[in-house]
N, C-alpha and C positions, 0 to 999 in steps of 0.2 A: 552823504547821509551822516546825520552825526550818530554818537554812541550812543548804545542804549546804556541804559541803567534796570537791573532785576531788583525788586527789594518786596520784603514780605511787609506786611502792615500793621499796626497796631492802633488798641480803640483812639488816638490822637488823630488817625489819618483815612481812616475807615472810608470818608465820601470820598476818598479818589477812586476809590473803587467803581462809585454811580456815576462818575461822568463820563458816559461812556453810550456809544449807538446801539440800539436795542432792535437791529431789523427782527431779529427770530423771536421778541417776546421774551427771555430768556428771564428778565425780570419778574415779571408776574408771575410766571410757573412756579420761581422762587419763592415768592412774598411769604408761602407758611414752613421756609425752612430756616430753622439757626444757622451760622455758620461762625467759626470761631475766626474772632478779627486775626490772628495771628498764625491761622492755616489760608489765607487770602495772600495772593503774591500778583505786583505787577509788574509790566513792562514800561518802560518811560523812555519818550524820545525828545528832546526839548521841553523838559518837564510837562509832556501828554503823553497819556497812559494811550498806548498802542497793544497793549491784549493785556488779559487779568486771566486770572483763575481762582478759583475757591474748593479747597480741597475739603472733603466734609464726614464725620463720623458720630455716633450717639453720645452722650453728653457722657458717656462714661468710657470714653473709648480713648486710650491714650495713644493712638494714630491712626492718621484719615485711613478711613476706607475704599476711599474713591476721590476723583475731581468729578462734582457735578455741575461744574459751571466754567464756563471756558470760553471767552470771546479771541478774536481778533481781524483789527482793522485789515481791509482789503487791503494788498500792496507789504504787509508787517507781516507775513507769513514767517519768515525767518526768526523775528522777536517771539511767536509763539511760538516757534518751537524753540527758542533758547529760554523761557520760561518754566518749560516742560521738563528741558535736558537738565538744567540746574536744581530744580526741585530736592528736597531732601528725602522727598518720598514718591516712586516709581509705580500706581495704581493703575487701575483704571477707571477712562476716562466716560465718564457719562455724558453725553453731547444732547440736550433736550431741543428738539426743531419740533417746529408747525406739524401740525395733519398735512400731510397733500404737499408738503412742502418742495419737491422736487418738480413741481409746477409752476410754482412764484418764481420769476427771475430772479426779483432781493433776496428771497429765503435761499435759492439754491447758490446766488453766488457767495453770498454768507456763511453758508454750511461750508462749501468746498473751501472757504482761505480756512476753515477751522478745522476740517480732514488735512487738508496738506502741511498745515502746522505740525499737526500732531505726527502725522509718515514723516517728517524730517527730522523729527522729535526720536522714534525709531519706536512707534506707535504701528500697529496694523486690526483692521477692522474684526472685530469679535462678532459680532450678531448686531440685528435691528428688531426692534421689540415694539411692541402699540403701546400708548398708555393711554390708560380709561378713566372714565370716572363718574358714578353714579352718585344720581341727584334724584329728589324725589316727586319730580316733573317727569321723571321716564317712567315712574310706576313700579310698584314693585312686584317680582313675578311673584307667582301662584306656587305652592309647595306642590310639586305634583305626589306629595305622599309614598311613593314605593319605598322608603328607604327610613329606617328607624335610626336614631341618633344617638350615640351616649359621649359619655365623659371615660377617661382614662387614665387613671396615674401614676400606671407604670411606664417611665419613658422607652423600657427597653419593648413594649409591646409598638410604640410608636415606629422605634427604628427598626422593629422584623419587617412592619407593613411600607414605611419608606425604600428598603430594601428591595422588595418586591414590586415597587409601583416604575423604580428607579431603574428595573433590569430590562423594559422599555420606554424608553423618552424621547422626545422630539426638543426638551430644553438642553440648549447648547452651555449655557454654565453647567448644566447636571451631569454633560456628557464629560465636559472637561475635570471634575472631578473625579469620574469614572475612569479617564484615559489616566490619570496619575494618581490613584488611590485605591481604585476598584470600587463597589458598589457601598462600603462601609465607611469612606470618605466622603460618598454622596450623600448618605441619609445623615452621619453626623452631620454635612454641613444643614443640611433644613435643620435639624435639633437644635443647634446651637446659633438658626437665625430664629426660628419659634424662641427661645431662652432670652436673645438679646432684643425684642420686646418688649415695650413695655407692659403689654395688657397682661391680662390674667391667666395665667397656666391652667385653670381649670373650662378656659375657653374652647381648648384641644375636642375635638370631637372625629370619633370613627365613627362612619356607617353602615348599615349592618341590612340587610336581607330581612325579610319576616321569618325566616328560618334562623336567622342571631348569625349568617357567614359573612363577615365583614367584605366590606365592598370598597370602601375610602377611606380617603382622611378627608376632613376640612377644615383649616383654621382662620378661624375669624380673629385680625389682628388688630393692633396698634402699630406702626411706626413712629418715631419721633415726628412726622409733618401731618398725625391724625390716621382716620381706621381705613384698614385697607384689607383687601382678601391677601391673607399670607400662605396659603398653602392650597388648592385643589389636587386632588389625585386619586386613580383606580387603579386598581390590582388589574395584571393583565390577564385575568380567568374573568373578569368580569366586567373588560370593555368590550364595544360594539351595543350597550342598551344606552347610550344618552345620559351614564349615570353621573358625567359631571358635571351634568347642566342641574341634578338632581340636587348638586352637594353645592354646587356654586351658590342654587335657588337658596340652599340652607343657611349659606353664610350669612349672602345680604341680608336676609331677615334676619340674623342673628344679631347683625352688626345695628341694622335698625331699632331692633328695642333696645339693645343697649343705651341708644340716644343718637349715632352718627344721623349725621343731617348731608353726608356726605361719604363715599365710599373710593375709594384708588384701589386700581387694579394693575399687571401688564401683563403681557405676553409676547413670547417669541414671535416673529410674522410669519416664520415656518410653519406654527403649530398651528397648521385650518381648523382643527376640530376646538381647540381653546377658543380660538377668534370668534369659531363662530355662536359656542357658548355663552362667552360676554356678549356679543350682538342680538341673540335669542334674552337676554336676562336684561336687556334695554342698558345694556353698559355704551356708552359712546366714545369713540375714537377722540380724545381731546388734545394728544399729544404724539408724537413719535420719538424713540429715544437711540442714539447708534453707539455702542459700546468699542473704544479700543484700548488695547491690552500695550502692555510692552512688547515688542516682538518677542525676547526674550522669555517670555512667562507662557 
């Protein structure tokens, strides 16, 4: 086999990136994301690209966040992960596969040369998460009313009730913040993804009881690829009544009048009670996404 070659790309060479087998779709999912040509790195075997990656952050953000994009050819499992290991930045990785995709022979032996990449790489699996996305062919639900809404602009009111929503959770990022921070590492980090937003800070909304005893938060967001639900949660004095299908109901509309014509959502696959909230609110399974970390982290 001959050598590979690893080289990052710039806007001169940007299409060696797309020639490239797309069994999982990974293309389209992409179509509404920026990526900067010089956070893009490939692998080259006889000058053909044998895995790619695109490492990706908000346009103000002076290093990736994450790889949200990450191929490689059946057989080159090695080259992804000498792609991986040389990087200049050790993230994690976002692997976007099919609904159902563990079913498709192509999707699933796709997915695995792209896990085994990454385990050689010295990558280990985080969580598997749904992703949604409402359209306004699914309808939009009914407010079912129990819960009043306002606005807030003290952030430290926000972080007491993150705090409290955060002291039980089924999201496994939140938990891992928990285990190396404690619960004030957890809600700073929602604060400071609600901040790195682009939408409007006054879009922040608690819900409140007819009695004024706060019940949630909900934040109706923007990310850099368009509106997406950024934040659901209840205090745990006040689950067991369906109130996040109440605040989910709140956002959608929220995010509707503003003008989305289009809403993204995800969730952990642990979380049955989120799952089934998006599915009650006519959100559809459109994507599934599998997170790994560095062993190391």
């Amino acid at each position: 086999m001959t050598d590979l070659v690893i080289r990052a790309l710039d806007e001169r060479d940007t299409t060696l990136f797309d020639v490239f087998p797309d069994p999982l779709g990974t293309a389209e999912g992409h179509r509404r994301t920026r990526h900067r040509p010089d956070w893009k790195r490939v692998a080259l075997r006889d000058g053909e690209v044998v895995a790619r990656g695109a490492w990706w952050g908000g346009p103000d953000d002076t290093a990736p966040l994450n790889i949200n994009w990450f191929d490689v050819l059946l057989g080159e499992e090695e080259a992804g992960a000498e792609l991986l290991r040389t990087a200049p930045w050790q993230v994690e990785i976002e692997m976007s596969l099919p609904a159902g995709w563990r079913a498709e022979p192509e999707s699933s032996a796709a997915a695995e040369a792209r896990f085994t990449a990454a385990r050689k790489a010295g990558y280990e699996l985080f969580v598997e998460r749904y992703l949604y996305r409402w359209t306004p062919e699914h309808g939009l639900p009914e407010r079912p009313g129990r819960l009043e809404f306002r606005t807030e602009d003290d952030d430290a009111v926000f972080f007491d009730l993150l705090r409290r929503i955060h002291s039980v959770t089924l999201d496994a990022h939140t938990l891992k913040d928990i285990e190396e921070g404690g619960l004030d590492r957890a809600a700073q980090s929602e604060l400071d993804f609600f901040h790195w937003c682009p939408s409007p800070r006054e879009w922040w909304q608690i819900a409140h009881t007819p009695q004024g005893d706060p019940v949630g938060i909900h934040i109706p967001a923007h990310n850099p690829s368009g509106p997406c639900v950024g934040f659901i949660g209840v205090v745990p004095e006040h689950r067991g009544h369906g109130y996040a299908y109440d605040l989910l109901t709140e956002c959608t509309r929220f995010l509707v009048e503003q003008g989305a014509d289009f809403i993204a959502a995800a969730t952990d696959q642990g979380n049955f009670p989120m799952a089934a909230n998006f599915t009650k609110a006519g959100y559809p399974v459109v994507r599934e996404r599998l997170h790994f970390r560095p062993a190391s982290t």
